[in-house]
MOPAC internal coordinates of N, CA, C and O (Angstrom, degrees):
PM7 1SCF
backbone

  N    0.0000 0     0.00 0     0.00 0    0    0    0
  C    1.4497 1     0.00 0     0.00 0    1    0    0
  C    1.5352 1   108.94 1     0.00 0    2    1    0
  O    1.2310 1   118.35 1   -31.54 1    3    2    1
  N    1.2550 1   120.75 1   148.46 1    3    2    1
  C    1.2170 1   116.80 1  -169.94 1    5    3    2
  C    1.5526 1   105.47 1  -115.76 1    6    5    3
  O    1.2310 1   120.77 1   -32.77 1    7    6    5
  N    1.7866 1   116.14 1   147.23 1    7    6    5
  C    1.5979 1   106.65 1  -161.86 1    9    7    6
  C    1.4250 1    74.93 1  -102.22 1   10    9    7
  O    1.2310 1   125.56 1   -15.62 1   11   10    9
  N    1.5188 1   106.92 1   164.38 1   11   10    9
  C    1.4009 1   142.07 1   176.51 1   13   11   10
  C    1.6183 1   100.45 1   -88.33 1   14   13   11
  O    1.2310 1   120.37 1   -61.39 1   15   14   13
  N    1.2907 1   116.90 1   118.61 1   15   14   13
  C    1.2254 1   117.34 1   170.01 1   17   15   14
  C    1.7923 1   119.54 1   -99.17 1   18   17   15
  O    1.2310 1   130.25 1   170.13 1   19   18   17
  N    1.2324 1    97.83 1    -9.87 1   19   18   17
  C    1.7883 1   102.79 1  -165.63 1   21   19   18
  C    1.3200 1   101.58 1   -76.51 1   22   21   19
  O    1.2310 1   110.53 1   -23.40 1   23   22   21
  N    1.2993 1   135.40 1   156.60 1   23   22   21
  C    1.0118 1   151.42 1   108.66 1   25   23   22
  C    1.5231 1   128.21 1   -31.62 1   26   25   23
  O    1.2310 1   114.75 1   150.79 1   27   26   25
  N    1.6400 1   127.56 1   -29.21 1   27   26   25
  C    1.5532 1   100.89 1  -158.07 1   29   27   26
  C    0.9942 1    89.48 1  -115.81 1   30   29   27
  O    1.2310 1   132.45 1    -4.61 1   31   30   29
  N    1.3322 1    93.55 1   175.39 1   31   30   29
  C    1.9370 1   120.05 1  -142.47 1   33   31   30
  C    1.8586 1    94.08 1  -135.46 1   34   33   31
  O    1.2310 1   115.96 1   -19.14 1   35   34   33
  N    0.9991 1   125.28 1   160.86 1   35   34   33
  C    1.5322 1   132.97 1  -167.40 1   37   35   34
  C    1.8701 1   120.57 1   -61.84 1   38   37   35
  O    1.2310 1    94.33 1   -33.62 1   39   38   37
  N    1.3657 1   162.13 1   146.38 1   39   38   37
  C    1.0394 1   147.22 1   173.99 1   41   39   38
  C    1.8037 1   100.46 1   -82.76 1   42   41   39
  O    1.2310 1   117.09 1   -37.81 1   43   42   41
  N    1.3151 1   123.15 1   142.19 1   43   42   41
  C    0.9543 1   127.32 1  -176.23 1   45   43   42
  C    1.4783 1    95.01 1   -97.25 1   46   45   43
  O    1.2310 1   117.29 1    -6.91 1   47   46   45
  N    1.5044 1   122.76 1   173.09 1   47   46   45
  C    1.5062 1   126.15 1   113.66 1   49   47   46
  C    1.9847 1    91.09 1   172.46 1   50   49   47
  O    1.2310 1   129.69 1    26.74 1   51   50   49
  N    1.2053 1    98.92 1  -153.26 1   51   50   49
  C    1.1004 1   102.11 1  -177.80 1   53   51   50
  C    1.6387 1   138.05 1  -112.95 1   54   53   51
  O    1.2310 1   110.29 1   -37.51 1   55   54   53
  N    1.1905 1   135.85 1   142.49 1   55   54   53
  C    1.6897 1   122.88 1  -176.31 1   57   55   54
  C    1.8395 1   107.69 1   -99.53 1   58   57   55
  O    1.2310 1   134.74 1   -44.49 1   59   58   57
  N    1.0177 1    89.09 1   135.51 1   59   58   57
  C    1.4990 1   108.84 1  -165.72 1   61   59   58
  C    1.8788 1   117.46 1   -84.92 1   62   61   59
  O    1.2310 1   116.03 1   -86.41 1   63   62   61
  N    1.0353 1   125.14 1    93.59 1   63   62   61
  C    1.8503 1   112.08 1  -171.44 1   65   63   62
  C    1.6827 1    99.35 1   -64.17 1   66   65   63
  O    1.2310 1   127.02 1     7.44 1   67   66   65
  N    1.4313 1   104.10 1  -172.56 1   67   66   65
  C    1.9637 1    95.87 1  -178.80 1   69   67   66
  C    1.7096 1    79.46 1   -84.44 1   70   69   67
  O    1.2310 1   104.40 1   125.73 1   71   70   69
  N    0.7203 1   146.40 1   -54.27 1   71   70   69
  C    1.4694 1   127.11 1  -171.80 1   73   71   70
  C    1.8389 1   125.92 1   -55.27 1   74   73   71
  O    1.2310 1   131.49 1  -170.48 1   75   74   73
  N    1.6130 1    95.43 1     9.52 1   75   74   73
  C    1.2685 1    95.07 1  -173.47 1   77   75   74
  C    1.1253 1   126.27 1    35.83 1   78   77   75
  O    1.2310 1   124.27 1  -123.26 1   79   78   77
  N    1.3819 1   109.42 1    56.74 1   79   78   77
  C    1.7287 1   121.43 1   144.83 1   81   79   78
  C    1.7077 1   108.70 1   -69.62 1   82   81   79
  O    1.2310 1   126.11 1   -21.81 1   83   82   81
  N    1.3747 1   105.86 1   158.19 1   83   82   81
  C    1.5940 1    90.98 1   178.92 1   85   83   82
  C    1.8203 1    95.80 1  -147.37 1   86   85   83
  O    1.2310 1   132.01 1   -58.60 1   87   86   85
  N    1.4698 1    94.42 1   121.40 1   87   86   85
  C    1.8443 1   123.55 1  -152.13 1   89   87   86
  C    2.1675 1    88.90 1  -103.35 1   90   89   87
  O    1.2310 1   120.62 1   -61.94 1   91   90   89
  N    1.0360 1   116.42 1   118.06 1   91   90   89
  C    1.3863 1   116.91 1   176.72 1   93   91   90
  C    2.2699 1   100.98 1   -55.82 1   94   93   91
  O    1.2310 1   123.31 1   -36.43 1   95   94   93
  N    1.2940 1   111.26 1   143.57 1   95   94   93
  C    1.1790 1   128.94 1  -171.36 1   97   95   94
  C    1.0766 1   125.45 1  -145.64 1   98   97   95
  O    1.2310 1   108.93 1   -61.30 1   99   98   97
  N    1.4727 1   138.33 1   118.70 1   99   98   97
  C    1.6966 1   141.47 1  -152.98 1  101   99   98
  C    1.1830 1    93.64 1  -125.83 1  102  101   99
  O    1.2310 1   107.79 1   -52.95 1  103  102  101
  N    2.0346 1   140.40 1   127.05 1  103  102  101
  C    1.6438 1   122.55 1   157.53 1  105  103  102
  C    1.5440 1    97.36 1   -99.92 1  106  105  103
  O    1.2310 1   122.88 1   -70.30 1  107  106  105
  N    1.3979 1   112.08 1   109.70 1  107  106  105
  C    1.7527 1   106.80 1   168.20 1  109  107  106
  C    1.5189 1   108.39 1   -65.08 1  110  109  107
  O    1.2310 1   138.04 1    -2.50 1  111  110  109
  N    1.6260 1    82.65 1   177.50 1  111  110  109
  C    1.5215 1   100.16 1  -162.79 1  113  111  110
  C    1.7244 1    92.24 1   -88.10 1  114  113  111
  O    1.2310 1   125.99 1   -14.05 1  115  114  113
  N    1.5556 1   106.08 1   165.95 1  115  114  113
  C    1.2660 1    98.41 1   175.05 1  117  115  114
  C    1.2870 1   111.85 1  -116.57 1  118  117  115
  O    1.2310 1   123.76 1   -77.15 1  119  118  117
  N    1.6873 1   110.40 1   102.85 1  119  118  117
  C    1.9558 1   127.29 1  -159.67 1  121  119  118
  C    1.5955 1    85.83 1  -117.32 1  122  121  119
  O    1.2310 1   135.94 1   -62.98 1  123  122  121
  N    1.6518 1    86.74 1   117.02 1  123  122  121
  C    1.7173 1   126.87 1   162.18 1  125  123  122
  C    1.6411 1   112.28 1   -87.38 1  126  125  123
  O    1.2310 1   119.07 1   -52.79 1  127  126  125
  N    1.3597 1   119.38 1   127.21 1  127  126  125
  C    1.3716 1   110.90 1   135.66 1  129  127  126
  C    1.0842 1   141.98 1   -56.63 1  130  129  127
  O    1.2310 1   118.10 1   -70.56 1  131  130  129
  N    1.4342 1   121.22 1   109.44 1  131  130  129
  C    2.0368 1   128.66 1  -176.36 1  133  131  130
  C    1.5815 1   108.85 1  -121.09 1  134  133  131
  O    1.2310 1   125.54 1   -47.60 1  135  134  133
  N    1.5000 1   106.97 1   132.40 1  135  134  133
  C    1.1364 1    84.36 1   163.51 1  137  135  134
  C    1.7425 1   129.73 1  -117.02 1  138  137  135
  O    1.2310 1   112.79 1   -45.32 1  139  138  137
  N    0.8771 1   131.22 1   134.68 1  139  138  137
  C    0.9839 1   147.28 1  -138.33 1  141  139  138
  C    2.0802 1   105.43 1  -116.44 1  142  141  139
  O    1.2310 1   129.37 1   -54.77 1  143  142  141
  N    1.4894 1    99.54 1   125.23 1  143  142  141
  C    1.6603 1    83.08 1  -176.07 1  145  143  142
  C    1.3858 1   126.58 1    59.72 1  146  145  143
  O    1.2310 1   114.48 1  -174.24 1  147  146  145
  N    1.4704 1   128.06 1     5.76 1  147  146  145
  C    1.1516 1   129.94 1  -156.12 1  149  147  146
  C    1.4554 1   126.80 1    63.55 1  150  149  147
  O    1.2310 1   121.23 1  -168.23 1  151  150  149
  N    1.3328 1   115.25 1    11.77 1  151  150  149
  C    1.5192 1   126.87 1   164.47 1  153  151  150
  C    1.4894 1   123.11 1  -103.98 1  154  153  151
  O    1.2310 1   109.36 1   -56.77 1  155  154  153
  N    1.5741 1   137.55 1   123.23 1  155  154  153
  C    1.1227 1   114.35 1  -146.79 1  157  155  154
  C    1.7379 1    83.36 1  -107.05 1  158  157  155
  O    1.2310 1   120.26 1   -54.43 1  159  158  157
  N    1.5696 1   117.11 1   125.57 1  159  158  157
  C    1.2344 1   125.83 1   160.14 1  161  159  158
  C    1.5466 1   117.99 1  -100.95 1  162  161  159
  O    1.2310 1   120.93 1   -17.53 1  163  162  161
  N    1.3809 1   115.83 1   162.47 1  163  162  161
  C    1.6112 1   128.10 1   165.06 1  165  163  162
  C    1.9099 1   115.75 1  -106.63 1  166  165  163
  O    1.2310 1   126.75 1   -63.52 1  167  166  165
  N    1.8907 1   104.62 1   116.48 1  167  166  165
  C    1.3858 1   115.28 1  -139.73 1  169  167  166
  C    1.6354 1    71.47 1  -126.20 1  170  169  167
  O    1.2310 1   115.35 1   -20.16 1  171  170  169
  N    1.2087 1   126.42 1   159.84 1  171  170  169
  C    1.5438 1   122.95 1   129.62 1  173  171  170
  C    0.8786 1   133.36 1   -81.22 1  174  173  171
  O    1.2310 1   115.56 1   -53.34 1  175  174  173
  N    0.9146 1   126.03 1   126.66 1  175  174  173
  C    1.8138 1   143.31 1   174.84 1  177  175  174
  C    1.4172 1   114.13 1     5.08 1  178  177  175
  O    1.2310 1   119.32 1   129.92 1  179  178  177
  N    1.4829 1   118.90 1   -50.08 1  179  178  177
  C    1.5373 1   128.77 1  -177.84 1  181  179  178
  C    1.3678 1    97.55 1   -86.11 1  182  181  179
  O    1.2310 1   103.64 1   134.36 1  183  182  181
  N    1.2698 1   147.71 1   -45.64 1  183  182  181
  C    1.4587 1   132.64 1   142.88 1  185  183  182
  C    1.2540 1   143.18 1   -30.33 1  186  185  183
  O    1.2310 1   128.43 1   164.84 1  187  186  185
  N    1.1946 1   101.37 1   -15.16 1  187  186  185
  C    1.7195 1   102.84 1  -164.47 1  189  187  186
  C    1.7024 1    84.59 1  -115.98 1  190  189  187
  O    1.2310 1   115.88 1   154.76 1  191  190  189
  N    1.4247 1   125.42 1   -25.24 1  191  190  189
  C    1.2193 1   121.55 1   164.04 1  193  191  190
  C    1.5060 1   130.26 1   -69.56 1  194  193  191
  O    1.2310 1   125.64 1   139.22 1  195  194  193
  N    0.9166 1   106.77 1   -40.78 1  195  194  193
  C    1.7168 1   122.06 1   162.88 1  197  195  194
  C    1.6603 1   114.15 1   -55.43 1  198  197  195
  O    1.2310 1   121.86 1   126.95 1  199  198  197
  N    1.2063 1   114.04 1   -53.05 1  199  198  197
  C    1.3562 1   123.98 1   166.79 1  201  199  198
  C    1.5654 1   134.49 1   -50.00 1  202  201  199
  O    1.2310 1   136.51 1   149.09 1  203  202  201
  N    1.6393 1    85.63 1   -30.91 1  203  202  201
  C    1.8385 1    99.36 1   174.27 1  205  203  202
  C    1.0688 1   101.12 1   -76.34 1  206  205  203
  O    1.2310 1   112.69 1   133.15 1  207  206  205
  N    1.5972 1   131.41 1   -46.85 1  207  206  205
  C    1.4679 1   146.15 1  -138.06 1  209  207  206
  C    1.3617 1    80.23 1   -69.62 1  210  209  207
  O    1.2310 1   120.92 1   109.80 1  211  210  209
  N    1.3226 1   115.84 1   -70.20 1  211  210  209
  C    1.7000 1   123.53 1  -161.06 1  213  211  210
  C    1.6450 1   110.68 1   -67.90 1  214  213  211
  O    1.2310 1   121.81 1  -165.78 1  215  214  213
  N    0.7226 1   114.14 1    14.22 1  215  214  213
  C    1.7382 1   121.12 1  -163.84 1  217  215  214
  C    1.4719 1    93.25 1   -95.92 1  218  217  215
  O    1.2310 1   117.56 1   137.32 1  219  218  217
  N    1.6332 1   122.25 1   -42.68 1  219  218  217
  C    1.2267 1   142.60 1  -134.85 1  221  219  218
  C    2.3025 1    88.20 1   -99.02 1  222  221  219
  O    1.2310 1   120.10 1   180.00 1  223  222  221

């Protein structure tokens, strides 16, 4: 099983029709499985990129 290392949590707000109805709306994060050290964690994408960068 892989532990969750992230912190972030979804952006809320709302999507707008041209009549401005307003429909509740979440953009998740985009969390990859990597494994790391031989341990497989869940990073987001810009995490797991940062992590390579410095790895190097």
């Amino acid at each position: 099983m892989a532990k969750n290392l992230s912190t972030k949590k979804p952006l809320t707000g709302n999507r707008r029709s041209h009549a401005l109805n307003a429909t509740k709306h979440a953009q998740k994060p985009n969390f990859q499985k990597v494994t790391i050290n031989g341990e497989k964690v869940i990073l987001s994408a810009r995490e797991a990129k940062t992590i390579k960068k410095d790895a190097k």
